[in-house]
C-alpha positions, -999 to +999 in steps of 0.1 A: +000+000+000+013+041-005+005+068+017-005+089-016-042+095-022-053+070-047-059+098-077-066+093-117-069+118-145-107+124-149-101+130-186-104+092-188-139+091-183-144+108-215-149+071-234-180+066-214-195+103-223-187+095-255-201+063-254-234+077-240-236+104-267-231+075-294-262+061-276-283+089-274-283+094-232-274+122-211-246+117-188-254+145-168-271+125-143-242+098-138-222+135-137-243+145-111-248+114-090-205+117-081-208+156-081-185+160-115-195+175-148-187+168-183-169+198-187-144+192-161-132+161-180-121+178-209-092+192-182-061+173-190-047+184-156-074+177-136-068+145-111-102+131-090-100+106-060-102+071-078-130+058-060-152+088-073-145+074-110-153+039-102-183+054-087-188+068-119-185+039-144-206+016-118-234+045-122-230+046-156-238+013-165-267+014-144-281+044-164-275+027-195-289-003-181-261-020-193-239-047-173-216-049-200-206-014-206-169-012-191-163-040-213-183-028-243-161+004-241-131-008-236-136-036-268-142-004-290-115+024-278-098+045-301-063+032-299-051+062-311-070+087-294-071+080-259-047+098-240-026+067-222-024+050-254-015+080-273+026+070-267+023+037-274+002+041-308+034+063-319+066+045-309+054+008-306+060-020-331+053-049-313+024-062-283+056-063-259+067-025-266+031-015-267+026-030-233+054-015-221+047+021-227+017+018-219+020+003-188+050+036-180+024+062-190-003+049-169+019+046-138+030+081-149-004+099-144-023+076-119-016+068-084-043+045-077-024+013-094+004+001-104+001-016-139+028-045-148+039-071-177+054-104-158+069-130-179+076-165-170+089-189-192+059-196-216+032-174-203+031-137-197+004-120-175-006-082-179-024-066-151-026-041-124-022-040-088-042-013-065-027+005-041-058+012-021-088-013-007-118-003-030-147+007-007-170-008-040-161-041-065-143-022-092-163-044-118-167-021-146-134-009-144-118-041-147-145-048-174-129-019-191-093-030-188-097-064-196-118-055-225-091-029-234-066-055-233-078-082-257-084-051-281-050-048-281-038-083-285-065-085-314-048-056-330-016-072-335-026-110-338-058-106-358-069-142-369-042-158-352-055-145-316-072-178-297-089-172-270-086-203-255-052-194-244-063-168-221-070-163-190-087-133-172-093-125-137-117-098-130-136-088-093-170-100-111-170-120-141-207-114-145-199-086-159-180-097-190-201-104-225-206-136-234-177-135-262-149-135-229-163-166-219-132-186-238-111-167-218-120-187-187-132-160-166-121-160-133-132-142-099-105-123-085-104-098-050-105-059-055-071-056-056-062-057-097-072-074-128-049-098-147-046-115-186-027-144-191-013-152-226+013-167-241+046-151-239+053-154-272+028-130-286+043-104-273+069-104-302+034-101-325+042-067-349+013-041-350+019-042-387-005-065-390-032-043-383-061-047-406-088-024-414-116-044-389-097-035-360-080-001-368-096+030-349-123+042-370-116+076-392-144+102-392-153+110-425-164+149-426-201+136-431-194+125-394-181+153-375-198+186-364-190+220-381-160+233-356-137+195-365-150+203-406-134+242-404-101+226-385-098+199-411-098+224-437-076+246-421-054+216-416-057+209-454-048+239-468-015+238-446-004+199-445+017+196-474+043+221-468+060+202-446+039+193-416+019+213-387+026+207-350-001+210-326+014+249-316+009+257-355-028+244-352-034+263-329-019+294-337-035+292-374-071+287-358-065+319-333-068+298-301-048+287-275-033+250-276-050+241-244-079+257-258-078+240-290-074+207-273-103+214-251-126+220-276-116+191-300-116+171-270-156+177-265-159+162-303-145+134-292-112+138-309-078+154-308-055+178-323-025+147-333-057+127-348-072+153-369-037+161-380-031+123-390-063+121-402-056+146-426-018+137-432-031+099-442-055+116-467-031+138-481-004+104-486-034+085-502-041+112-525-009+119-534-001+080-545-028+080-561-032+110-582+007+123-589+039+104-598+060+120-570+081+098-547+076+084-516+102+103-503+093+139-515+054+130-501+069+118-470+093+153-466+059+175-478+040+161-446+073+167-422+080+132-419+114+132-408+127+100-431+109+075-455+109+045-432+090+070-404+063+077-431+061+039-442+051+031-411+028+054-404+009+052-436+015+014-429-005+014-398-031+032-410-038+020-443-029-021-438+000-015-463+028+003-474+027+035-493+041+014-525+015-016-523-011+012-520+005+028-552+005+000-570-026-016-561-046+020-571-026+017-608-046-020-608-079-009-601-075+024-623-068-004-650-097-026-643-122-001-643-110+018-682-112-022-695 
């Protein structure tokens, strides 16, 4: 146990508003019944007692009338977009490195667990160990983790993910959809939540990300008018040479925290707007021009060609050449 108050970011509740929006239900009573509102989430700095957001997520799924909702949201994250996963998304090339950073950044900005990757001989077991006795089962929230877990592993391992090789303990099992139950679901204390998996996935690339389980891109159709304008700001700017968050900001007359604040409350971010608009730009430019990977990588600000491969790589299931030459086929097909 620590003497330090048991405190998480309360931006990460925003999957859960975002997941009642999606549904078409208020979360300004589960805001109310913890005394919170949704506007204080959209504070990166903000920290909250931990039992207040367990609070929180137990409430919500009672609103929702859902038992499965931790899990449900977790399954469906945005790899890319949520704030812990953010690091990991960028740097990682493999399930071990992912797990890694991830597990750093979380023990970065939360106090109320410590998050850990044990390996021994053939199996490996991700989890998380409170530091505090929860005054409530923390089911939801190990619904969440578990759920956000697998989503991981699935990322990387796609088809070749069984999972009759895992193993999850969670504080209530009941609350885990009936497509975890060939993960041998088992009931654990308040203390943490664990997977067990083979060791040897975690050498598993994240280049074989397909398009089922990358995050899903808004199309414009999809966002509300304030992400449109920033997209097309972001357009008219992208290819001459890149934009940093700071530039964003400064060529939409706001302030970055401001910016990020306001995207936030759309449900996105200022890095996924940009690479939503970078990846657009790439698949354009391959597909339309004869330029060269490398003078389309240096117009976006990528800082080499192998950088740029793997970006457009994980976002588009394949490299920035197979994309080129796979538009040149279906151009053909379609003049025969």
């Amino acid at each position: 146990m620590t003497n330090r108050l048991p405190l998480i970011k309360l931006s990460l509740l925003r999957p859960f508003v975002s997941e009642f929006r999606e549904r078409g239900i208020d979360p300004g009573p589960v805001f109310d019944s913890v005394g919170l509102t949704e506007e204080a989430t959209l504070d990166p700095d903000l920290s909250i007692h931990v039992m207040v957001a367990t609070q929180f997520v137990e409430n919500a799924a009672d609103v929702a009338n859902d038992k499965f909702l931790g899990a449900r949201v977790g399954s469906k994250l945005d790899l890319g977009g949520w704030p812990v996963l953010a690091d990991a998304e960028a740097r990682a090339t493999t399930v071990g490195d992912y797990l890694s950073i991830f597990i750093a950044r979380a023990n970065e900005i939360a106090s109320s667990a410590n998050e850990y990757l044990n390996i021994t001989g053939q199996n490996a077991v991700f989890g998380e160990t409170r530091t505090f006795e929860p005054t409530i089962p923390p089911a939801q929230n190990d619904a969440f983790m578990v759920a956000l877990g697998w989503a991981i592993l699935q990322r990387a391992l796609r088809d070749e993910v069984d999972p009759s090789r895992v193993t999850v303990v969670v504080s209530d099992p009941s609350v885990l959809p009936p497509e975890f139950d060939l993960m041998h679901p088992v009931k654990g204390d308040r203390m943490g939540f664990s997977i067990r998996f083979p060791s040897a996935w975690l050498s598993s690339s994240f280049d074989k990300m397909s398009a089922d389980v990358a995050p899903k891109e808004r199309l414009d159709a999809d966002v509300g008018e304030f992400v449109h304008s920033f997209r097309q700001m972001v357009r008219a700017h992208i290819g001459q040479g890149g934009l940093s968050a700071a530039e964003c900001a400064d060529r939409a007359s706001m302030s970055q925290q401001k910016l990020k604040r306001r995207l936030a409350f759309e449900g996105t971010g200022i890095s996924n707007e940009i690479d939503f608009v970078r990846q657009e730009y790439a698949r354009a430019a391959l597909t339309e021009t004869n330029r060269s990977i490398s003078d389309i990588a240096a117009a976006l600000g990528f800082s080499d060609v192998a950088n740029f491969t793997r970006a457009f790589r994980r976002a588009n299931s394949m490299t920035p050449t197979a994309y080129r030459k796979l538009q040149k086929t279906v151009d053909a097909g379609s003049t025969e």
